[in-house]
C-alpha positions as protocol buffer text, in pm:
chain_id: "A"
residue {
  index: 1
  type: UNK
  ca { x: -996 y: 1971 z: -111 }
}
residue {
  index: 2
  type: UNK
  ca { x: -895 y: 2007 z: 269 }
}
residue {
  index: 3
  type: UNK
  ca { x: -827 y: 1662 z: 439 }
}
residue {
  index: 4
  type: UNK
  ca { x: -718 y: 1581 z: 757 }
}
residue {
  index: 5
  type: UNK
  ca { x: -318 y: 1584 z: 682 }
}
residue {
  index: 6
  type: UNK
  ca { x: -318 y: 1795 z: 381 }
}
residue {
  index: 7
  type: UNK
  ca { x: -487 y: 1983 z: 119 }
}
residue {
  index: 8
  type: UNK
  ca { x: -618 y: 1614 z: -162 }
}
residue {
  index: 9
  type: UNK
  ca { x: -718 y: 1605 z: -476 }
}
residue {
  index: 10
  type: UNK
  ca { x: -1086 y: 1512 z: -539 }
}
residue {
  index: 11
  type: UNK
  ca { x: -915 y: 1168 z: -720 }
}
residue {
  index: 12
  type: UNK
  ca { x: -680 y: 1106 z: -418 }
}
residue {
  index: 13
  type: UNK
  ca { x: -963 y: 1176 z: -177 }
}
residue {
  index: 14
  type: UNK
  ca { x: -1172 y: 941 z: -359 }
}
residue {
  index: 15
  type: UNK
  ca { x: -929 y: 655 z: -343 }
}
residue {
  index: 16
  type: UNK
  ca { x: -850 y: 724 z: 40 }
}
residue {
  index: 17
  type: UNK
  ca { x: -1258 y: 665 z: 60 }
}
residue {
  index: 18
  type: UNK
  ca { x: -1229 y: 295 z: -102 }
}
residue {
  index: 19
  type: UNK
  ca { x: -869 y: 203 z: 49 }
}
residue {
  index: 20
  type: UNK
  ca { x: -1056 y: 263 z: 396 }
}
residue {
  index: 21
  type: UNK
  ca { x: -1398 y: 135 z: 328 }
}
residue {
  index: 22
  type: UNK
  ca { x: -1169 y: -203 z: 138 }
}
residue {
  index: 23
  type: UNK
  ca { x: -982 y: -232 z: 447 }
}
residue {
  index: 24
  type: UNK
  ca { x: -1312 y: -222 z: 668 }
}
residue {
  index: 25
  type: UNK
  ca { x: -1472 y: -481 z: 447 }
}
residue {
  index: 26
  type: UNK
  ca { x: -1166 y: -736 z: 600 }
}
residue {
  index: 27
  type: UNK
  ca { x: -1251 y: -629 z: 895 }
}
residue {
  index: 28
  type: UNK
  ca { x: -1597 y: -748 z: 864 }
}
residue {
  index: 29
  type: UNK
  ca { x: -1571 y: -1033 z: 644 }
}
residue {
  index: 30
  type: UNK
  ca { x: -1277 y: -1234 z: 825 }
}
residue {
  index: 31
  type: UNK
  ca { x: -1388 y: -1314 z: 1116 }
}
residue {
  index: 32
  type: UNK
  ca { x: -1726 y: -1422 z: 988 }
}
residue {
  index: 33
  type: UNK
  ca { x: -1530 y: -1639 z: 704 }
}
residue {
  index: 34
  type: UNK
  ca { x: -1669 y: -1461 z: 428 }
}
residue {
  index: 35
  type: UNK
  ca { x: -1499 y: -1457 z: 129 }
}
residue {
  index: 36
  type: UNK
  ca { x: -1402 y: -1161 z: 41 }
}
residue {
  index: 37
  type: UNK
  ca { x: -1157 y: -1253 z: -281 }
}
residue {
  index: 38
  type: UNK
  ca { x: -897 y: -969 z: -387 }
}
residue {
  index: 39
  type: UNK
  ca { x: -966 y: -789 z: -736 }
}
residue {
  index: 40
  type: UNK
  ca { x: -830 y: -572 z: -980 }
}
residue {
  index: 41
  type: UNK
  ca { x: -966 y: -252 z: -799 }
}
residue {
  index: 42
  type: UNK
  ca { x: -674 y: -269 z: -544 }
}
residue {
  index: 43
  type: UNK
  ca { x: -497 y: -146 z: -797 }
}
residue {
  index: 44
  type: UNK
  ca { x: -570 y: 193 z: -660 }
}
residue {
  index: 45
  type: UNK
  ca { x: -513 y: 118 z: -300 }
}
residue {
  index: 46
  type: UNK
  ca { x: -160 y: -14 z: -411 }
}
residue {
  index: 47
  type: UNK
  ca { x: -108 y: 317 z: -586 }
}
residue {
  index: 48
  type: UNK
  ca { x: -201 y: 556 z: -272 }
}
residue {
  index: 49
  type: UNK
  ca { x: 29 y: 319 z: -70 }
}
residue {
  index: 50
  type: UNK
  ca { x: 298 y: 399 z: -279 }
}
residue {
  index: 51
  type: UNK
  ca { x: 213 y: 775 z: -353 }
}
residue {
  index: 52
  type: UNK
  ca { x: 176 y: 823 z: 66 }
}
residue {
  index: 53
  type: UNK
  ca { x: 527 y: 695 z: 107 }
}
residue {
  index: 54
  type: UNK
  ca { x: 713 y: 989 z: 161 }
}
residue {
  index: 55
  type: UNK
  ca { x: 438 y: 1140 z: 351 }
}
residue {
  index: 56
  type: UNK
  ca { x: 506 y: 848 z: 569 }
}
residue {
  index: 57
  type: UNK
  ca { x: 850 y: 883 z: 588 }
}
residue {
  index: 58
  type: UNK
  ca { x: 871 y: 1262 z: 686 }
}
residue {
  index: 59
  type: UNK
  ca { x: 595 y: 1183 z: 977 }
}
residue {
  index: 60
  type: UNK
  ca { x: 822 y: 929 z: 1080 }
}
residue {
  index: 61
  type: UNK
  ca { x: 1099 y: 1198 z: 1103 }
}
residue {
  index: 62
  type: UNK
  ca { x: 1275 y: 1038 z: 826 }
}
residue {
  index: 63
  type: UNK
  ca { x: 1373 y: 1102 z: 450 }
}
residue {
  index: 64
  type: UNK
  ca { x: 1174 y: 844 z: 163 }
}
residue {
  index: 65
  type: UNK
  ca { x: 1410 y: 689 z: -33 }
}
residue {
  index: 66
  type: UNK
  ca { x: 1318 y: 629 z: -394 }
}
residue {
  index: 67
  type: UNK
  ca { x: 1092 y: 283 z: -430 }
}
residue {
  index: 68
  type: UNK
  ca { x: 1013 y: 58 z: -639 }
}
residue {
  index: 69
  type: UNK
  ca { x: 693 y: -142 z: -635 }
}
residue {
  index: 70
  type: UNK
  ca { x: 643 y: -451 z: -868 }
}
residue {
  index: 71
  type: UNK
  ca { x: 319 y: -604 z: -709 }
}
residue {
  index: 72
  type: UNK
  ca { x: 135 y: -901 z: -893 }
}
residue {
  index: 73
  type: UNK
  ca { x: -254 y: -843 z: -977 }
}
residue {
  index: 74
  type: UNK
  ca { x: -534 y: -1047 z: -808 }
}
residue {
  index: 75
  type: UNK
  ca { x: -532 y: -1257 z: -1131 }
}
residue {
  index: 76
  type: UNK
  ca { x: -209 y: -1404 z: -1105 }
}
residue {
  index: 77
  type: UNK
  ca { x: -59 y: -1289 z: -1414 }
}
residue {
  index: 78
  type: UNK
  ca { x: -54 y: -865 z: -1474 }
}
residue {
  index: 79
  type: UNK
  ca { x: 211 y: -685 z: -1331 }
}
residue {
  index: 80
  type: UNK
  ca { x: 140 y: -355 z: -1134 }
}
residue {
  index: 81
  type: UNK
  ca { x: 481 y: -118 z: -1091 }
}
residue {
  index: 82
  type: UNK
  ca { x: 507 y: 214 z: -950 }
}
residue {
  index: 83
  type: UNK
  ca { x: 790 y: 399 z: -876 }
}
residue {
  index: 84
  type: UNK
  ca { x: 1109 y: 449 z: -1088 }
}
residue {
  index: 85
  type: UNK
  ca { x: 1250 y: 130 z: -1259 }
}
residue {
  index: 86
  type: UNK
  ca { x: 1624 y: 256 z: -1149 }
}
residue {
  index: 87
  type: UNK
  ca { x: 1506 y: 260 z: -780 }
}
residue {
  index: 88
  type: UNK
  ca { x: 1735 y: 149 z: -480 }
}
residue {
  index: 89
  type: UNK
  ca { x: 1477 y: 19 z: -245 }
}
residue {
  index: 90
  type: UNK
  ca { x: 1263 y: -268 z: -421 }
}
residue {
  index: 91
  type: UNK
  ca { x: 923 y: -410 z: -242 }
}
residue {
  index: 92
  type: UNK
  ca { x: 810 y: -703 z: -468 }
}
residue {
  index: 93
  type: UNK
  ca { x: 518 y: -940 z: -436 }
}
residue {
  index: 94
  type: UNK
  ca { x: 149 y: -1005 z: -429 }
}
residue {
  index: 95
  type: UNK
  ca { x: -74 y: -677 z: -465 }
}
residue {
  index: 96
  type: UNK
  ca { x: -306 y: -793 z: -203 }
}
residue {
  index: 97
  type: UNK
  ca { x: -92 y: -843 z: 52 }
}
residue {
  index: 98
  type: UNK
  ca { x: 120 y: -492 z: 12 }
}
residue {
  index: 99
  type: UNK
  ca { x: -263 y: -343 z: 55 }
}
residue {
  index: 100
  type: UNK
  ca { x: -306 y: -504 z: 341 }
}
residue {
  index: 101
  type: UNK
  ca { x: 46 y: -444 z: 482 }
}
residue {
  index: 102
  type: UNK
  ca { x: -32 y: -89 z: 410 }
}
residue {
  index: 103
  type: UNK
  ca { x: -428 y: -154 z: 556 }
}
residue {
  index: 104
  type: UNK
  ca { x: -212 y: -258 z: 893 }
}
residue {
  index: 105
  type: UNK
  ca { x: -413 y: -561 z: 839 }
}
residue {
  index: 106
  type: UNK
  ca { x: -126 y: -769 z: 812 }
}
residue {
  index: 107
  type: UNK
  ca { x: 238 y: -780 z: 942 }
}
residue {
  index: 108
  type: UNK
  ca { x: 494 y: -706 z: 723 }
}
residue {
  index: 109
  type: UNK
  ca { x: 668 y: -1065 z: 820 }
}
residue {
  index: 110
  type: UNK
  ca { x: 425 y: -1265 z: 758 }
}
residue {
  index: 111
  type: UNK
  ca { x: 315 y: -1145 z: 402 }
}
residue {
  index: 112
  type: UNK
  ca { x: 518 y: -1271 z: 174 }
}
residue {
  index: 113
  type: UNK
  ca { x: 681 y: -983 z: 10 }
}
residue {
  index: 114
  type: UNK
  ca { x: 1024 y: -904 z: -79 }
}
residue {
  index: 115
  type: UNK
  ca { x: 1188 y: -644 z: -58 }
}
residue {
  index: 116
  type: UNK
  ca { x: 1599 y: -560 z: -123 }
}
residue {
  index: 117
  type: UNK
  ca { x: 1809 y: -241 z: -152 }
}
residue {
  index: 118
  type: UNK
  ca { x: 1917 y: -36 z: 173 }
}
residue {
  index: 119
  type: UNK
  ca { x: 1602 y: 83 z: 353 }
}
residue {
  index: 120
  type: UNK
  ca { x: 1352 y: -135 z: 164 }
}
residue {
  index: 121
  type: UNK
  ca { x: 1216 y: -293 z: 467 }
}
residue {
  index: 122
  type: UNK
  ca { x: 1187 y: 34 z: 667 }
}
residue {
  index: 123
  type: UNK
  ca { x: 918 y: 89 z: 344 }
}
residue {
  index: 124
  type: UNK
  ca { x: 727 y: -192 z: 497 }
}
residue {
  index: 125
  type: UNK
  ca { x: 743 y: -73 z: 848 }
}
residue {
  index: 126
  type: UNK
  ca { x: 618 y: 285 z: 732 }
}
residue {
  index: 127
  type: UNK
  ca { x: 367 y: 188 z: 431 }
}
residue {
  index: 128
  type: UNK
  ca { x: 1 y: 291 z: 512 }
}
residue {
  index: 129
  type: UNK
  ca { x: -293 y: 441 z: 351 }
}
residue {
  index: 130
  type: UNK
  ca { x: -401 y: 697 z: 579 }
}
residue {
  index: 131
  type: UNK
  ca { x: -312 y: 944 z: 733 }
}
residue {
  index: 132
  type: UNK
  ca { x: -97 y: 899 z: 1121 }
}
């Protein structure tokens, strides 16, 4: 199907739908103080933020290394990873906040994650779910 950027699957378009209307819902619920509590379902949000990467990259004039993301689930325990295991550039942490790193509803600095290997926190500058 045609998009704005390019030419989605009905599956991708589907989960650019729920990243945005997610990422909406924090917009709503913060400032009210409603909880609004993470769950497994940002599993696909965390996989179009690492599928959009080098669509990311080449918009910021720039070639995507290969990445690695090891993000823990919203219960604590299950492991999400995408990305090859032999990967140079590692981001590692809590699933909820690379979603809303990628969201741009939270700073990169101030989330928590890790990330090591040469270019690894250029990832975090770039990561988004939508398109520029």
């Amino acid at each position: 199907m045609t998009w704005v950027a390019a030419p989605l699957r009905p599956a991708a378009l589907a989960t650019t739908r729920l990243a945005e209307h997610w990422a909406h819902g924090l917009d709503i619920a913060e400032p009210l103080a409603i909880p609004f509590p993470d769950t497994d379902r940002l599993r696909h949000v965390a996989w179009l933020a690492h599928r959009t990467l080098p669509y990311a990259f080449a918009s910021a004039g720039e070639r995507a290394p290969a990445v690695r993301c090891e993000l823990t689930a919203p219960d604590g325990v299950t492991r999400w990873e995408y990305g090859p295991a032999d990967a140079a550039c590692v981001v590692s942490g809590p699933a909820g906040a690379f979603c809303r790193v990628a969201a741009r509803r939270l700073a990169p600095a101030s989330s928590g994650l890790a990330t090591r290997g040469p270019g690894a926190a250029r990832v975090l500058d770039l990561l988004r779910t939508y398109a520029l």
